[in-house]
N, C-alpha and C positions, 0 to 999 in steps of 0.2 A: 504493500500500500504506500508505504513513506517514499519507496522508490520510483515509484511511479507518478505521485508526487510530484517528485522531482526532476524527474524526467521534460515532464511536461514543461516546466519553469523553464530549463536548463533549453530544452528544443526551443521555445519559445523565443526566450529572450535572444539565441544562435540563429532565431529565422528571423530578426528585423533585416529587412536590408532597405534601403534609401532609393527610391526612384524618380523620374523625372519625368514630367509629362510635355509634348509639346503644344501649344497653347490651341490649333489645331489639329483635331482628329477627322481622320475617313467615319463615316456612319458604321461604316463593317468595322474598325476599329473599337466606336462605340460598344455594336451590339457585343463584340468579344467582352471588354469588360463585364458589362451585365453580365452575362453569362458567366465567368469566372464568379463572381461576386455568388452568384447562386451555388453553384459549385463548391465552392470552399465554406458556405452553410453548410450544405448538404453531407461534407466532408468531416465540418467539426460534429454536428450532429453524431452523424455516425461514429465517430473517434469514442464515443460515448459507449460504445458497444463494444467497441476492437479496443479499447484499450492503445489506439494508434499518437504517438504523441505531434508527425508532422504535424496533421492539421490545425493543430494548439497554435502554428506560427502566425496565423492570419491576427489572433488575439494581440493590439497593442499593451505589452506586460506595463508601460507606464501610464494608463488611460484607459480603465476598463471600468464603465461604470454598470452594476449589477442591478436589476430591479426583482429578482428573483428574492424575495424578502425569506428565503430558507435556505440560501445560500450567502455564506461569506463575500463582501466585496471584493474587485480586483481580480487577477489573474489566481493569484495563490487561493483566491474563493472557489473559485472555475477548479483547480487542482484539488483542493479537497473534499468538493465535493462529488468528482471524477472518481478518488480514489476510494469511494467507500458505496461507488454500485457494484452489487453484487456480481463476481464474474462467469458467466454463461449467464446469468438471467435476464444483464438488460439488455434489451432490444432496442432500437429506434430505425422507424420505417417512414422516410421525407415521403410524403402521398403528394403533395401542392408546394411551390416556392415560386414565391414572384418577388421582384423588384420594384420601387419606387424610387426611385433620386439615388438618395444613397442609403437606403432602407430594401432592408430584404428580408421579407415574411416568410412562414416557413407552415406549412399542416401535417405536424408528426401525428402518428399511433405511437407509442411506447410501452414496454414495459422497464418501468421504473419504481422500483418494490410494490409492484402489481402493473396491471392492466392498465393505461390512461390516452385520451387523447390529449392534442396541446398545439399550443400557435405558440411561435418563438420569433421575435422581431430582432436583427440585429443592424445596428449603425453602423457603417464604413466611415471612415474619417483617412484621408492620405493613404488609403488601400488596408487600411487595417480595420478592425473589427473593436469598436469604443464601445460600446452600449448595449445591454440588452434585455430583454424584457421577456416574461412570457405567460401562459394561463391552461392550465393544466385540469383535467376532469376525468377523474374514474370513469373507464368506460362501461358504459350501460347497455343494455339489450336493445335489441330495435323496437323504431318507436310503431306506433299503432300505424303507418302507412309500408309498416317494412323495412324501412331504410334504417344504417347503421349510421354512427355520428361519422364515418369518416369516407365512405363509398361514394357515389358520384360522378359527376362531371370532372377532367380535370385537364381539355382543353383550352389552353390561351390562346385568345380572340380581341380582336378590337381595336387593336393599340391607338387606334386612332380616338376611341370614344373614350381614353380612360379617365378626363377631366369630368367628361359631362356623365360618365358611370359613376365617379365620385360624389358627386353633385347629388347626383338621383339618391342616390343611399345616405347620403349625411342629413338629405332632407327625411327621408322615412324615417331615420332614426331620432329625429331631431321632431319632426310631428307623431309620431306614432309612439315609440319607447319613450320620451322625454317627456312630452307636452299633455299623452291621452288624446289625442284630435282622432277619432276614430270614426269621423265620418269622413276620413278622408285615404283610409286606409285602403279601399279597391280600389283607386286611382294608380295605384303602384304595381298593380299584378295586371297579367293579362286573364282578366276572369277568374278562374277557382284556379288555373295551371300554375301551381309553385309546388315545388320540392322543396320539402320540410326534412331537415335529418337532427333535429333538434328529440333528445329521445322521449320527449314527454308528450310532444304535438304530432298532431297529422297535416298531410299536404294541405295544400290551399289557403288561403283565409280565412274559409270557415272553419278550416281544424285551429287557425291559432285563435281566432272567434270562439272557437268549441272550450279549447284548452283554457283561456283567461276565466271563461263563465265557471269552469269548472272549478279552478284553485280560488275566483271569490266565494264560490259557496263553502271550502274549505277555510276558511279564510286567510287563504294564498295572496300575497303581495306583491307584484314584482315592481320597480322603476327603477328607471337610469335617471341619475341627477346628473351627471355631466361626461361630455365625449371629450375622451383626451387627444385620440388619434384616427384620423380618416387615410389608408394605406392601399394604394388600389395600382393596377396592371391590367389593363384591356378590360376583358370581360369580368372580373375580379375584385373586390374590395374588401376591405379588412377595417372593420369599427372596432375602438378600444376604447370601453367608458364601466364609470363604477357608480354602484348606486346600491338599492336593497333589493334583497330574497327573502322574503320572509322578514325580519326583523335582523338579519346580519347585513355587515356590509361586504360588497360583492362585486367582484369584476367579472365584465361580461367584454368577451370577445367574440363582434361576430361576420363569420366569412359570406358576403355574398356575390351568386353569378347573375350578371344582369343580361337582359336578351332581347334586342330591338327597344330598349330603352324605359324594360320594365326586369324586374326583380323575378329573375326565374326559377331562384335556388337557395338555400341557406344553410347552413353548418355552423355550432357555435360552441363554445364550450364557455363553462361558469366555474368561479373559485372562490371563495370566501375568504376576506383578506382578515387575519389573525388581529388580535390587539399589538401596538408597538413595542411592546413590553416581550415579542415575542420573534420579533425580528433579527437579521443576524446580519442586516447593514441598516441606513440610516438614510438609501434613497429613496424610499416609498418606493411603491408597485407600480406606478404610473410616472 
């Protein structure tokens, strides 16, 4: 464990090396980058599993800020809490990864001392990898239309519409999850066709129509008080806001495919953010 540890640090801090860009690039030069940027996600993820310490080099060791509020800050956070998954049991399987600017989204399945799915956000800054975020959910049986929280669609499309795909979803979730405006809620679907893989709701509308009646007669709660982050690539968008579940409070990350300019598909996972007193850095979850 302590060597592996150390390893990581050691590869880490051995793979900075100093590059140069020139002021202009080719578009195919572009699209490379992106693509590496996905890649060496995809890379460190996995590292998580194989135990591989290359990919630990993208992480800059003097600028790493964590928001994983159960992991240490920093690189040496990143290393210890590496060195204490179990080894053959943890899994991690990248399903989705897109790019925005310099933000790369990620839709793992993992096993990580159980079954879970998870969105994992990280920042590039000078081709390294500063910041990262992520929201994690015991994974659950499928929901009442079938679907699993992680199955789906999971071609990229659109590049051209990915501002005004942004747009459309920060508005839904901004009238719809925020505000309650639910008479404005079929505006956003093309009729009852939406793929639900949320495990408690069914397809359409009316299933999350069904669903909310359902948890107030329980007397189920849900709202988002504020979106932190709108993260989107073509057909693709990724909301990141925290609010309540019930009477805890709750980050809600949720991935949607948008389709001729309506809301076709949704994936989300939910986590419950601990008291501060229980945290193991000091930058918040958001």
């Amino acid at each position: 464990m302590k060597v592996f540890k150390t390893s990581l640090l050691a590869v880490a801090v051995a793979g900075i090396v100093s590059c140069s860009l020139e002021n202009k690039v080719s578009s195919q030069e572009e699209d490379t980058a992106m693509s590496t940027k996905k890649q060496q996600v995809v890379e460190l993820l996995k590292a998580l599993e194989t135990g591989a310490t290359e990919p630990v080099s993208v992480i800059n060791p003097d600028k790493y800020i964590q928001h994983n509020i159960q992991v240490a800050d920093g690189l040496e956070g990143f290393a210890a809490f590496a060195s204490i998954l179990p080894k053959g049991e943890t899994k991690v399987n990248t399903v989705r990864v897109f790019q925005d600017g310099d933000y790369v989204f990620a839709h793992n399945e993992y096993n990580v001392f159980g079954p879970k799915i998870g969105f994992d956000i990280f920042r590039f800054e000078d081709g390294k990898i500063v910041e990262h975020w992520d929201n994690l959910q015991e994974t659950q049986p499928v929901n009442p239309s079938g679907h699993t929280m992680i199955d789906g669609a999971t071609d990229l499309k659109d590049l051209d519409k990915t501002e005004a795909n942004k747009t459309l979803v920060k508005n839904f979730v901004d009238d719809i999850l925020v505000n309650g405006r639910m008479e404005k809620l079929i505006g956003y679907f093309d009729g009852d066709n939406y793929i639900q893989h949320n495990p408690y709701i069914g397809d359409g509308p009316s299933g999350l129509g069904k669903a909310l009646e359902e948890w107030a007669k329980q007397g189920i709660t849900m709202k988002y008080d504020k979106v932190h982050q709108v993260l989107g690539e073509g057909n693709f968008v990724l909301v990141v806001s925290e609010g309540e579940l019930g009477d805890m409070h709750t980050a809600f990350y949720d991935l949607f495919r948008v389709e001729n300019g309506k809301i076709a598909e949704h994936w989300d996972t939910l986590e419950t953010i601990p008291s501060k007193d229980q945290w193991k850095n000091n930058n918040g979850k958001f």
